[in-house]
ZATOR-315906 format. One record per residue (C-alpha): residue number from 1; x, y, z. Coordinates in Angstrom, 3 decimals, always signed. Layout:
+-----+----------+----------+----------+
| num |        x |        y |        z |
+-----+----------+----------+----------+
| NUM |        X |        Y |        Z |
...
+-----+----------+----------+----------+
//
This chain:
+-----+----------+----------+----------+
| num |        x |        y |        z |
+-----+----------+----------+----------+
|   1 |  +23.019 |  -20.323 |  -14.267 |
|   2 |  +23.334 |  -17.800 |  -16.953 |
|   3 |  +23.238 |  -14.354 |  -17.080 |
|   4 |  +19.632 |  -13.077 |  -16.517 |
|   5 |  +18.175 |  -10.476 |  -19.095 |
|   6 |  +14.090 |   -9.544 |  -18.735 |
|   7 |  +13.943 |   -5.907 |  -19.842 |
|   8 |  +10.693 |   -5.455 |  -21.268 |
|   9 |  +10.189 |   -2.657 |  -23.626 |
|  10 |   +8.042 |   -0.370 |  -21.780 |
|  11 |  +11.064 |   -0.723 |  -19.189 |
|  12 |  +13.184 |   +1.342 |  -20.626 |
|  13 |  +10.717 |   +3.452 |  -22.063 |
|  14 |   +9.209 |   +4.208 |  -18.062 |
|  15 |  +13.351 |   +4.326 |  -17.355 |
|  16 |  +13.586 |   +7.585 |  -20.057 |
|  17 |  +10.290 |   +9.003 |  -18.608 |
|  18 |  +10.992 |   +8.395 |  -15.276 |
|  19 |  +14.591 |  +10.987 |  -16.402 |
|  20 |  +12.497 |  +13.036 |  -17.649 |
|  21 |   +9.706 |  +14.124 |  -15.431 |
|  22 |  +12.480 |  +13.891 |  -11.913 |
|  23 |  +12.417 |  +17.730 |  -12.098 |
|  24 |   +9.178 |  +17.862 |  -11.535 |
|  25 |   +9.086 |  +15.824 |   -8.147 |
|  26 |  +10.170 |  +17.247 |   -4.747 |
|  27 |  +10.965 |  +13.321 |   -3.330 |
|  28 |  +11.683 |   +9.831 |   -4.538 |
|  29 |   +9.958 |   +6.658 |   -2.800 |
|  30 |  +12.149 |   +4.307 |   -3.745 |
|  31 |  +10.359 |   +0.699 |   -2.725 |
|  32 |  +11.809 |   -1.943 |   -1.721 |
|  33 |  +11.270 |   -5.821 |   -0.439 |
|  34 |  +11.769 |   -5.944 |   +3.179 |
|  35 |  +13.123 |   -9.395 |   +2.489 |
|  36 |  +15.646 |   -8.241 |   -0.087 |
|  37 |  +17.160 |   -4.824 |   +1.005 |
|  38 |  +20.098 |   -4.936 |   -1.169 |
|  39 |  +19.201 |   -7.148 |   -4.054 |
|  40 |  +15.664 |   -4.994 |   -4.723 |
|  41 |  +17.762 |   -1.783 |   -4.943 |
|  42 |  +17.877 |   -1.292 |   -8.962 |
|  43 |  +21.741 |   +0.047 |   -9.110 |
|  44 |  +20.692 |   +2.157 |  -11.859 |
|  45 |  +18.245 |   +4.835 |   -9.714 |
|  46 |  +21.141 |   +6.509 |   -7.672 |
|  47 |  +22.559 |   +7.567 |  -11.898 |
|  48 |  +18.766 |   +8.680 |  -12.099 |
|  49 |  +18.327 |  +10.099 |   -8.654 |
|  50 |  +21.343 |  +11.745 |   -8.082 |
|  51 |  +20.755 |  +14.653 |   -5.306 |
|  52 |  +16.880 |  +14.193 |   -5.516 |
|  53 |  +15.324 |  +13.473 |   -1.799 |
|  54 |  +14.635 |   +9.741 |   -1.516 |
|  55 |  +12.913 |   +7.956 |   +1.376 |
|  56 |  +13.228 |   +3.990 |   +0.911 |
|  57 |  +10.381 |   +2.231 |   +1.808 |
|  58 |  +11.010 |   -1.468 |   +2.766 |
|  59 |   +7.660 |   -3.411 |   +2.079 |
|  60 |   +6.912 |   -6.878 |   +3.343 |
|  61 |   +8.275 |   -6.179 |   +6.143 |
|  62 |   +5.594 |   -9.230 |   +7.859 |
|  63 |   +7.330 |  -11.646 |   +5.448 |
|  64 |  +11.347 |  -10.549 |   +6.491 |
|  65 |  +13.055 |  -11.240 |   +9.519 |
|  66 |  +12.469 |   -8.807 |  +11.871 |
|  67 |  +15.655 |   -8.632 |  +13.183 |
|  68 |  +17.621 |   -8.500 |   +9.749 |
|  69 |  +15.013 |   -5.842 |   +9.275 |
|  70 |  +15.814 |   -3.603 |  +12.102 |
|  71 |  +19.823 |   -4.026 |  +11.439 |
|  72 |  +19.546 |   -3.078 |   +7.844 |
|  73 |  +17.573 |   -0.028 |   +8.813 |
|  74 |  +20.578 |   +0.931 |  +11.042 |
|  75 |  +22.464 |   +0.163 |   +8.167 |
|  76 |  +20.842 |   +2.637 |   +6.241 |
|  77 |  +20.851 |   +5.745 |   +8.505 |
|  78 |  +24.647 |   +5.020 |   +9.022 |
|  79 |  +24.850 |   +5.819 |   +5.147 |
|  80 |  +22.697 |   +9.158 |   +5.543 |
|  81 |  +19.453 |   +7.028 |   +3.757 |
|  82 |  +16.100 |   +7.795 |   +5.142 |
|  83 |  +13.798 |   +4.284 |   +5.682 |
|  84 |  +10.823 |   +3.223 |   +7.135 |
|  85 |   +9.549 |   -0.745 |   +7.501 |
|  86 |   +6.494 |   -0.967 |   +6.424 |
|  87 |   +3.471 |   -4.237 |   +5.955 |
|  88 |   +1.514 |   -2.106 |   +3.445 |
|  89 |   -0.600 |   -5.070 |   +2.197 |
|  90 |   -2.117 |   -5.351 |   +5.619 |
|  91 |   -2.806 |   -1.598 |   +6.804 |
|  92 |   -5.762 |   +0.011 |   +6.084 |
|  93 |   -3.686 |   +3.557 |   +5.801 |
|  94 |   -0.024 |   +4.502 |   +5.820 |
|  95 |   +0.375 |   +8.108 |   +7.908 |
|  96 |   +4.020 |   +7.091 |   +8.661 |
|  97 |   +4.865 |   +7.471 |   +5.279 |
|  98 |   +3.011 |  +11.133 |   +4.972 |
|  99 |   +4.892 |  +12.133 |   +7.903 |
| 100 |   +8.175 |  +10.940 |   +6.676 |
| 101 |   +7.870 |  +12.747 |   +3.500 |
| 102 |   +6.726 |  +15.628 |   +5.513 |
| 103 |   +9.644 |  +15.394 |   +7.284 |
| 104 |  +11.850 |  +15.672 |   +4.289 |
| 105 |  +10.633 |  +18.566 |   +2.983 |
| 106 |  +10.408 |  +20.454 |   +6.453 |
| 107 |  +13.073 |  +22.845 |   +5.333 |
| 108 |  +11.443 |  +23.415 |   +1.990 |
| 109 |   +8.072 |  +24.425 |   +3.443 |
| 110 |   +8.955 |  +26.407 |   +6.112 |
| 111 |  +11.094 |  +28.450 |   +3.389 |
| 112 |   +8.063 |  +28.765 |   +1.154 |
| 113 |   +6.205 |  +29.117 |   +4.335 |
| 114 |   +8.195 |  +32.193 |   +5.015 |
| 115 |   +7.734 |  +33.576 |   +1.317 |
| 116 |   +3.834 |  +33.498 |   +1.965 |
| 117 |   +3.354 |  +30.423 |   -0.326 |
| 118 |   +0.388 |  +28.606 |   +1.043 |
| 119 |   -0.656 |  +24.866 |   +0.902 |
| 120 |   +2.618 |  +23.425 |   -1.886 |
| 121 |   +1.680 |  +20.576 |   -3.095 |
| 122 |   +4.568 |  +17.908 |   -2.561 |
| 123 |   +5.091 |  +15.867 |   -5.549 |
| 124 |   +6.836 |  +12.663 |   -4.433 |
| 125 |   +7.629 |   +9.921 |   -7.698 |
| 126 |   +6.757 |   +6.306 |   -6.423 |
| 127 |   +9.646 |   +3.881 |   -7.697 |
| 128 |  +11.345 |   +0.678 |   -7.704 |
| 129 |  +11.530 |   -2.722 |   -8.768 |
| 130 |   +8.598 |   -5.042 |  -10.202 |
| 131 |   +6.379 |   -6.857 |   -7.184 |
| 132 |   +7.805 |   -4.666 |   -4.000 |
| 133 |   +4.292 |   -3.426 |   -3.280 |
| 134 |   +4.091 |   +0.142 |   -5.313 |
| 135 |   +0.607 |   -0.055 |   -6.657 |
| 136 |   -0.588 |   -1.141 |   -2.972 |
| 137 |   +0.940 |   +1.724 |   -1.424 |
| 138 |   -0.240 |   +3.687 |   -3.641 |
| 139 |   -3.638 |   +3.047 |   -3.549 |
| 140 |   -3.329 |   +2.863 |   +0.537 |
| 141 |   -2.226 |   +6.724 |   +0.550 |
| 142 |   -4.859 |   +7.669 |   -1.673 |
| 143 |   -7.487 |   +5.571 |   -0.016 |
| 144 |   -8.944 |   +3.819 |   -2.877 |
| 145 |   -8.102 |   +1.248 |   -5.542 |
| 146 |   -6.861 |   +3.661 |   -8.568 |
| 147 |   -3.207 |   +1.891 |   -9.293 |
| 148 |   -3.375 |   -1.729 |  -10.770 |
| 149 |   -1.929 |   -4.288 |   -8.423 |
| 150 |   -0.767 |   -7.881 |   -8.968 |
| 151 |   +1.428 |  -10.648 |   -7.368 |
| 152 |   +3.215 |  -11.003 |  -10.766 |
| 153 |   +6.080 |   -8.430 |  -12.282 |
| 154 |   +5.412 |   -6.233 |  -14.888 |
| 155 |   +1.777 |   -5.059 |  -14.125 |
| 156 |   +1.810 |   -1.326 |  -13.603 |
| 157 |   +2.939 |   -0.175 |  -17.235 |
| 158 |   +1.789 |   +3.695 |  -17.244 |
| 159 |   +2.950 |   +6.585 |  -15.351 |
| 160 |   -0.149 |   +8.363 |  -13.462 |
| 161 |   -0.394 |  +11.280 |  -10.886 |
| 162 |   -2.225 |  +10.239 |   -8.036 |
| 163 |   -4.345 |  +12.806 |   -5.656 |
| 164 |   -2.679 |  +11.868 |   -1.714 |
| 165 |   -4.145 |  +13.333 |   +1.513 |
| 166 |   -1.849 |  +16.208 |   +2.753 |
| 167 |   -1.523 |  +18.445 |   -0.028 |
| 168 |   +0.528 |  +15.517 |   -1.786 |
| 169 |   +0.786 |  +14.016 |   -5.259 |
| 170 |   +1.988 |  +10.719 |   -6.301 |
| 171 |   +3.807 |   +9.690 |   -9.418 |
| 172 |   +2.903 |   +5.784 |  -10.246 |
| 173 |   +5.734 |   +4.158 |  -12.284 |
| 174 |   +6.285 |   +0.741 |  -13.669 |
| 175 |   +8.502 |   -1.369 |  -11.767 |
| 176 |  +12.091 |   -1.328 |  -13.682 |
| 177 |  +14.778 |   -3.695 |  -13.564 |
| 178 |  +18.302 |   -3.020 |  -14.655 |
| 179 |  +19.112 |   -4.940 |  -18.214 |
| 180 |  +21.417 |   -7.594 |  -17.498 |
| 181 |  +21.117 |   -9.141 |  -13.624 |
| 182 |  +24.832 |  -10.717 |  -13.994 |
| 183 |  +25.396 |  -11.502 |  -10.255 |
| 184 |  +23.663 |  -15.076 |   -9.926 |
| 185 |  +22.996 |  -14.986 |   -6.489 |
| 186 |  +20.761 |  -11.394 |   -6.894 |
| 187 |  +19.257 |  -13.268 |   -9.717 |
| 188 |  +18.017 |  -16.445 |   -7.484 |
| 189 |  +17.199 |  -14.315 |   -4.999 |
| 190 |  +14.786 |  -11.824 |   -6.830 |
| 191 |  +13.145 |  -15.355 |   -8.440 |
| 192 |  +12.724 |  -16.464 |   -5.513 |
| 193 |  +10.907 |  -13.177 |   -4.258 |
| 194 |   +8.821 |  -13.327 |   -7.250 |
| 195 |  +10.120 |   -9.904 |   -8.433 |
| 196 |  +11.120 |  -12.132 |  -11.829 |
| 197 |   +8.717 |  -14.125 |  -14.068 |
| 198 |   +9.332 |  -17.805 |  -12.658 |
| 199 |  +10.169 |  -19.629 |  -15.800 |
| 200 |  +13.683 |  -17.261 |  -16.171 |
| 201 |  +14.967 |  -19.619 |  -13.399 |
| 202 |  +14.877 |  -23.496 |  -13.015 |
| 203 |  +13.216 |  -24.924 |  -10.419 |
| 204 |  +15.686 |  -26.920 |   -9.259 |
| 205 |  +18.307 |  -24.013 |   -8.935 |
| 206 |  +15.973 |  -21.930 |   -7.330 |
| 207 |  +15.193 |  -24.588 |   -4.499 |
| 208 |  +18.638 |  -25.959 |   -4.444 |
| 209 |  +19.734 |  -21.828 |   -3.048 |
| 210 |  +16.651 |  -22.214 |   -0.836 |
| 211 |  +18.096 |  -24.773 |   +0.942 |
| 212 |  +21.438 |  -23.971 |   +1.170 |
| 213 |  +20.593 |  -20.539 |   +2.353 |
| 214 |  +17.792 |  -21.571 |   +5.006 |
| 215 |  +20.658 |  -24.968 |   +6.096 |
| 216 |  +23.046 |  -21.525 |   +6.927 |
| 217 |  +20.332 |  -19.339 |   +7.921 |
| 218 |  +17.191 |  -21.034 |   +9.105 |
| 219 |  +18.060 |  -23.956 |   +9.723 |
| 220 |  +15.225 |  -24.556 |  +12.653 |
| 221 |  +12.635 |  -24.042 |  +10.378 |
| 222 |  +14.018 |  -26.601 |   +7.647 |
| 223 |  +13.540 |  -29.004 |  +10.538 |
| 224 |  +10.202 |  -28.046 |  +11.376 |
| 225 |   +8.981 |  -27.760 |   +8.044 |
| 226 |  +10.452 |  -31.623 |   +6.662 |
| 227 |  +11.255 |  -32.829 |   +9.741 |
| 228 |  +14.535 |  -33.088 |   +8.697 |
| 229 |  +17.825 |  -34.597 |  +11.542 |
| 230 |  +20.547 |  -32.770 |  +12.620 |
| 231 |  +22.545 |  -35.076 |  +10.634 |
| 232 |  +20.340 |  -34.442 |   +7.350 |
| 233 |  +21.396 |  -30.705 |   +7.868 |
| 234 |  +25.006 |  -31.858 |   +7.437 |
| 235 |  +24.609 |  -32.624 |   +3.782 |
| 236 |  +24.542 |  -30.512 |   +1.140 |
| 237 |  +21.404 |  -28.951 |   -0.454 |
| 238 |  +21.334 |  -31.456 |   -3.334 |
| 239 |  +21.187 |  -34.624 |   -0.556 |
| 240 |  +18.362 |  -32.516 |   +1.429 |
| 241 |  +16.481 |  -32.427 |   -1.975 |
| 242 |  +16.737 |  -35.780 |   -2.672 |
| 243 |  +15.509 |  -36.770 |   +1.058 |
| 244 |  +12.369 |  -34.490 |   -0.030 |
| 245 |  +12.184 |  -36.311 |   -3.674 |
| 246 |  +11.738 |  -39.733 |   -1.983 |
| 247 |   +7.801 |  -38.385 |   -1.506 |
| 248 |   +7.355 |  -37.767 |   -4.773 |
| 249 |   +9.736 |  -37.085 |   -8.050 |
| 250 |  +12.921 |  -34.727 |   -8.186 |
| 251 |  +11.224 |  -31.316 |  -10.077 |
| 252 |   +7.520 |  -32.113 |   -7.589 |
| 253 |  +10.029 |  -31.657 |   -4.462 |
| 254 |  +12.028 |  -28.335 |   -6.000 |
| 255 |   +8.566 |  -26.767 |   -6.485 |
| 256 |   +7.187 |  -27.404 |   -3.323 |
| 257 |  +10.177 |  -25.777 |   -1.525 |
| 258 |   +9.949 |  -22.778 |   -3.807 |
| 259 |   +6.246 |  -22.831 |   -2.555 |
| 260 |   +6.959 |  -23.355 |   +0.814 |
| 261 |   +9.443 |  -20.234 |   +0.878 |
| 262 |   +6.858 |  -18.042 |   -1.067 |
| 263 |   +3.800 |  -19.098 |   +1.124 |
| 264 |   +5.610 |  -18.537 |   +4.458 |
| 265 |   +5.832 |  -22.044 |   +5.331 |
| 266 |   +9.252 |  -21.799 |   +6.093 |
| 267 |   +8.327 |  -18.853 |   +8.382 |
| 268 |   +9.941 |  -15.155 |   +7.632 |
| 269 |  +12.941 |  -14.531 |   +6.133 |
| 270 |  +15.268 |  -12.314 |   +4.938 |
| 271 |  +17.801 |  -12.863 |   +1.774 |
| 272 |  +20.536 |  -10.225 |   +1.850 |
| 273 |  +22.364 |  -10.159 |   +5.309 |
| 274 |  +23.911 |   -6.963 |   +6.267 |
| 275 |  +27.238 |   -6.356 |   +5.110 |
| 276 |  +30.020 |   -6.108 |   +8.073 |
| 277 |  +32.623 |   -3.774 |   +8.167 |
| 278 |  +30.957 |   -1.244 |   +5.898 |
+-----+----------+----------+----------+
//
C-alpha cells in the first residue's frame, strides 16, 4: 500500500491557526478514538503543544475493548498524561470532563483566587484528529447542538468559541491529520476507524488487516461472526477471505468485513495494543 497523503487545505490552514491562538487557551483536549490510542494521536500536536496543559480524551470508548482501554490509560499516567474514557455519543452530559479540566487548573485558580480575581474563565482548545467525536463533545458540554457533527472526516472546518457551563470556553477546531501517514499499518488502521475518506484505501487491504488482526486478536468473535473452524483460523487472512467470497464475489466479501468491523458485528475492539517494556 502506498504512502497515504489527505491534507486538505483548510488543514493546514486550522494547523497555523490552531499555533496561533494556543496562547490564548489555559488547556488542550486533545481527542482521541478509544479504539486507536496511539494511531489517533496526530505526532505533530506535542511540536504545537509543547508545555500547554493537555487532558486526552479517549472517545468511543463503548466501541474499544475495555480492557485494552483500561491498560492504555495506565499507560498514560505512567508517562505523566492526564486521560479520561469517555462514550460521549451516548451521554446526555459530560461533568467528568469539567471536573478534569477543573482539576488541571486547580493551582491556577487558587493563585488567582488568592489575587482576588473572581470567576476566570478557563479557555480549553478542543483538538484532534478527523471523526474522534469533537463536535459531539462539544455540543454535550454546552448542552445544545452548536458544533457540526458527522460520521465522515473533514466536517468541522471553522474555529468557534463555544459558551461551557462552569465559567468555561471551548475552542472548536477542525480535525487535522499530519501530511504524509507513511507507516501502513496507522494508515489501515485509521481507514478502518473511518477517521480517513474510504476510497484512500482498497477494500481488500483494509479487510485483509481486519482479519489478520481479529485471527491474532479476536479470534472468538471471527468464529461467531462466519462461523468459521478452528482449522479455518489456521490459514492466512487471504484463505479466510476466500472462505467468505464463496457467498458471494471477492470485493462483496472485503466490504462486508469492513462493515462488520465498523457496525460492531465483530463486537468491540481495540487496534493499537499497548506497547511492553516502555
Amino acid at each position: 500500500m502506498a504512502t497515504i497523503q489527505w491534507y486538505p487545505g483548510h488543514m493546514n490552514k486550522a494547523k497555523n491557526q490552531i499555533q496561533e491562538r494556543l496562547s490564548l487557551v489555559d488547556v488542550v483536549l486533545e481527542i482521541r478514538d478509544a479504539r486507536l490510542p496511539q494511531s489517533s494521536a496526530n505526532p505533530l500536536l506535542d511540536q504545537i503543544i509543547q508545555s500547554k496543559k493537555r487532558l486526552i480524551i479517549l472517545n468511543k470508548k463503548d466501541l474499544a475493548d475495555p480492557q485494552q482501554t483500561s491498560r492504555w490509560q495506565d499507560y498514560l499516567k505512567q508517562h505523566d498524561c492526564s486521560s479520561i474514557a469517555i462514550d460521549a455519543q451516548h451521554n446526555s452530559h459530560l461533568p467528568v470532563i469539567i471536573a478534569a479540566i477543573e482539576k488541571l487548573m486547580a493551582a491556577k485558580l487558587e493563585k488567582y483566587r488568592k489575587s482576588g480575581v473572581k470567576n476566570y474563565t478557563i479557555r480549553v482548545m478542543c483538538l484532534g484528529i478527523p471523526n474522534v467525536g469533537k463536535s459531539t463533545i462539544l455540543n454535550k458540554l454546552v448542552g445544545k447542538k452548536i458544533a457540526v457533527t458527522g460520521n465522515r472526516p473533514g466536517v468541522t472546518k471553522n474555529q468557534n468559541w463555544l459558551k461551557a457551563p462552569q465559567q468555561i470556553e471551548l475552542l472548536d477546531t477542525p480535525g487535522v491529520l499530519w501530511p504524509k501517514i507513511e507507516d501502513q499499518q496507522v494508515g489501515l488502521k485509521l481507514a478502518l476507524s473511518g477517521a480517513l475518506k474510504a476510497d484512500l484505501v482498497a477494500n481488500e487491504d483494509l479487510a485483509l488487516f481486519a482479519l489478520e488482526y481479529w485471527q491474532k486478536y479476536y479470534p472468538q468473535q471471527l468464529q461467531q461472526t462466519y462461523h468459521f473452524s478452528d482449522q479455518d483460523l489456521a490459514d492466512n487472512s487471504t484463505e479466510l477471505l476466500k472462505l467468505l467470497a464463496q457467498q458471494s464475489n471477492w470485493d462483496h466479501a472485503a466490504q462486508k468485513v469492513i462493515q462488520d468491523v465498523q457496525k460492531g458485528t465483530l463486537g468491540r475492539y481495540t487496534l493499537d495494543q499497548v506497547p511492553l517494556n516502555d
